[in-house]
KOLMI-784159 format. One line per 10 residues: number of its first residue (from 1); their letters; for each residue x, y, z of C-alpha. Coordinates in steps of 0.2 Angstrom, whole numbers, plus 5000, padded with zeros to 4 digits. Last residue first. Layout:
<atoms>
NUM = a = X,Y,Z; ...
</atoms>
This chain:
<atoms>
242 = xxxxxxxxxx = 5143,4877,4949; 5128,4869,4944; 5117,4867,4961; 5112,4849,4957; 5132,4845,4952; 5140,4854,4965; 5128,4848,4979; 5131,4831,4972; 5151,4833,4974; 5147,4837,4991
232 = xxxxxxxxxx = 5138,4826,4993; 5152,4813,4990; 5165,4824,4998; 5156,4822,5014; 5155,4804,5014; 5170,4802,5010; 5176,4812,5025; 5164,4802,5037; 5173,4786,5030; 5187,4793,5035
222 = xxxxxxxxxx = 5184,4799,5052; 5175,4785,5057; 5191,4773,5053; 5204,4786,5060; 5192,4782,5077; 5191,4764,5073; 5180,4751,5068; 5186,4733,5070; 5169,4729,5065; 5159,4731,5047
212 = xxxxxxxxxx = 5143,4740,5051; 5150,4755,5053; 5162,4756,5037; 5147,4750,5031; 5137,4766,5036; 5150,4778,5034; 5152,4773,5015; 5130,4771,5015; 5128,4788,5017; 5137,4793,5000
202 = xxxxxxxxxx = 5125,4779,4991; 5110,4787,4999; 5114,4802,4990; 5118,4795,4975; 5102,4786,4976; 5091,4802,4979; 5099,4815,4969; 5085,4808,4953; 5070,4809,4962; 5078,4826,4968
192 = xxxxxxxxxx = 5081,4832,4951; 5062,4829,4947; 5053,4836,4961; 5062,4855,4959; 5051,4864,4950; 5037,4856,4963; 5045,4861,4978; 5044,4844,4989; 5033,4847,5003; 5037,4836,5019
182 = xxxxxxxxxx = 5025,4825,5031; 5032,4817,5046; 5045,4800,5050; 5032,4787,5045; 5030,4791,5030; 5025,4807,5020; 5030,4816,5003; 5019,4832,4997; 5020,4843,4981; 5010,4856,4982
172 = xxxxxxxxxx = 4991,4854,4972; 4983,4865,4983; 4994,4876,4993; 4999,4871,5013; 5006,4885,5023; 5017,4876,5038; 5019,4874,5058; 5006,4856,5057; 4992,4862,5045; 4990,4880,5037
162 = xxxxxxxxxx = 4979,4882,5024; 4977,4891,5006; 4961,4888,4996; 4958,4871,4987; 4943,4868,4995; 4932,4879,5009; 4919,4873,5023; 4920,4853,5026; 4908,4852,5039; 4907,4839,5054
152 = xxxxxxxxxx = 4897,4843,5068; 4904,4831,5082; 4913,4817,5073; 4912,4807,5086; 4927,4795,5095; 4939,4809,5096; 4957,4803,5089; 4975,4811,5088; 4987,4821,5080; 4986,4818,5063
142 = xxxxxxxxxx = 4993,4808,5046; 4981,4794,5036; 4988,4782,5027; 4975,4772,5017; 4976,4753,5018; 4957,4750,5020; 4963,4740,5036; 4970,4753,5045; 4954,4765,5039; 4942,4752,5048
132 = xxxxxxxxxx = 4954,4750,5064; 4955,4770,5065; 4936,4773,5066; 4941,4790,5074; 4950,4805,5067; 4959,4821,5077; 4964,4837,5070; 4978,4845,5062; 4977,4833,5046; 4983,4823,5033
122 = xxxxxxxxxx = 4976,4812,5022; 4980,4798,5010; 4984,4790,4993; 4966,4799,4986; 4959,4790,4969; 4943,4791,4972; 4938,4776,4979; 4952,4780,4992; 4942,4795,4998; 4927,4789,4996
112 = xxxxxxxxxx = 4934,4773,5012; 4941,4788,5021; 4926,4800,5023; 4917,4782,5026; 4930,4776,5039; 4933,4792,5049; 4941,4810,5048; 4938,4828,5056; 4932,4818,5072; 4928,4830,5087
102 = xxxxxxxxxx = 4931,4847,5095; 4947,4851,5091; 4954,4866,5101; 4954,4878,5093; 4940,4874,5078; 4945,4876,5061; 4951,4861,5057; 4965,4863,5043; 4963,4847,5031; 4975,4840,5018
92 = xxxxxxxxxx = 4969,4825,5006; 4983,4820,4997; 4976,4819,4980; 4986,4808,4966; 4994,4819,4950; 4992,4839,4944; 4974,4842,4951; 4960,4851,4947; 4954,4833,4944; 4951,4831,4963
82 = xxxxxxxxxx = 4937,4844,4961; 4924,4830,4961; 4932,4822,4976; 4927,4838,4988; 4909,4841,4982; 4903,4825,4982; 4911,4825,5003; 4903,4841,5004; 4886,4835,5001; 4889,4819,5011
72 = xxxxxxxxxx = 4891,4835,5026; 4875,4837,5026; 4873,4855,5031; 4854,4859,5038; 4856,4877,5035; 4859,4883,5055; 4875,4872,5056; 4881,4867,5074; 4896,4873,5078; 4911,4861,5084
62 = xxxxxxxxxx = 4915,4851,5070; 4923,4864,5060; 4932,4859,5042; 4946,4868,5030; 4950,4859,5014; 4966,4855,5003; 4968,4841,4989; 4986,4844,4992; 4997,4832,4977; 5004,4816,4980
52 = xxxxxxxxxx = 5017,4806,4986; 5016,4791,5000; 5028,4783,5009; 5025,4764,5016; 5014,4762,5030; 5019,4754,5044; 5019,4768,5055; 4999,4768,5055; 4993,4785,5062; 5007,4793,5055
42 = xxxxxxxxxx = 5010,4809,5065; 5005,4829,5063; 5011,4838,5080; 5029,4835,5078; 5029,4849,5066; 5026,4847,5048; 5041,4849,5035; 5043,4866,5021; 5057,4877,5033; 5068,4872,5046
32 = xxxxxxxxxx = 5083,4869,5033; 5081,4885,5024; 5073,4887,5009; 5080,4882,4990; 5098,4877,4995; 5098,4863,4981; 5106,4853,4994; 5093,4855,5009; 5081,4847,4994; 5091,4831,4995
22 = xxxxxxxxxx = 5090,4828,5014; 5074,4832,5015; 5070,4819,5002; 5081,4807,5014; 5071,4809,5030; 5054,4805,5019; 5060,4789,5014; 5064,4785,4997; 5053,4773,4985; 5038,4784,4984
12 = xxxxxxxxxx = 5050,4798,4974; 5054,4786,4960; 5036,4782,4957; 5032,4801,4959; 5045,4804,4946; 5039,4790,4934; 5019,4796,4936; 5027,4812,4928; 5028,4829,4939; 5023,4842,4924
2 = xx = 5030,4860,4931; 5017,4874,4929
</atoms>
């Protein structure tokens, strides 16, 4: 299994979630519509900065009503323990169940342990509620609406397989999120991309200022695009070795 130091993860939080996408297209690993959430899965709190971590996934219902008395504080004890499985900081990730959501998969207490626990943030394919009170714990939380109760809530499997917003989730893969979507980062990968990620903002930023810096000019635009593009280039090379 590949070690992600707490320094590559540091490095990794200080880039935006476009330009990690960016960097992995260059290491031509999947395709470019592969390994990012759908437009379904959004930032809750868009100003929230990024977040890395590692799946701490689940699947819920809160649609049925469970015949064995379920508390679903027993899951929740459950859920965090098994944090240590994993390689770095939990992301929560849940797959509801239920088609269509039927209520809250997500609120301030689940979200308050979660944070206690060491968690960076959740994701999820359904809705949350007590959004004010998770706002102001600070925890970012990624999904496609709200539903004020939270129905029958039961947190049934963790750290199986799901899929949440158009991808398969794995426990313990990779994950960068901001305001801009939720990506995975291939974990063999993570480091070499902490490390493309300034040269590759540095190639972006030669069209940029030229840009930025009047009197541009179509010979101008052109130009600047072309360095551009020889300066990833020349990265490409270097991450894919040839």
């Amino acid at each position: 299994m590949t070690t992600i130091t707490p320094t590559v993860l540091a490095r990794l939080r200080a880039v935006d979630t476009p330009t990690i996408c960016n960097v992995i297209e260059l290491f031509e690993v999947r395709p470019r519509t592969a390994g990012y959430m759908d437009t379904r899965i959004r930032a809750c709190f868009p100003d929230t900065p990024p977040i890395v971590g590692f799946a701490a996934t689940a699947t819920c219902r809160t649609a049925i009503e469970p015949r064995d008395g379920h508390d679903y504080h027993q899951g929740l004890a459950a859920q965090v323990a098994r944090f240590a499985e994993l390689s770095g900081p939990p992301i929560v990730v849940f797959q509801d169940l239920d088609s269509p959501p039927r209520a809250a998969t997500f609120g301030e207490i689940m979200c308050t342990t979660y944070k206690a626990f060491g968690a960076v943030g959740l994701i999820t394919n359904g809705p949350g509620r007590d959004l004010d009170q998770v706002h102001r714990l600070g925890f970012p939380v990624f999904t496609d609406g709200a539903i004020v109760s939270h129905g029958y809530i039961q947190v049934m499997q963790f750290h199986v397989p799901i899929h949440v917003g158009g991808i398969p989730i794995y426990p313990d893969d990779l994950l960068h999120a901001d305001v801009n979507g939720v990506t995975t980062i291939p974990n063999n990968i993570a480091a070499e991309v902490a490390d493309s990620c300034a040269d590759f903002l540095a190639a972006e930023e030669v069209l940029l200022a030229a840009m930025r810096g009047g009197n541009v000019t179509i010979q101008l635009l052109q130009e600047a695009n072309a360095e551009k593009n020889a300066q990833i280039a020349v990265l490409a090379k270097r991450i894919r070795k040839v």
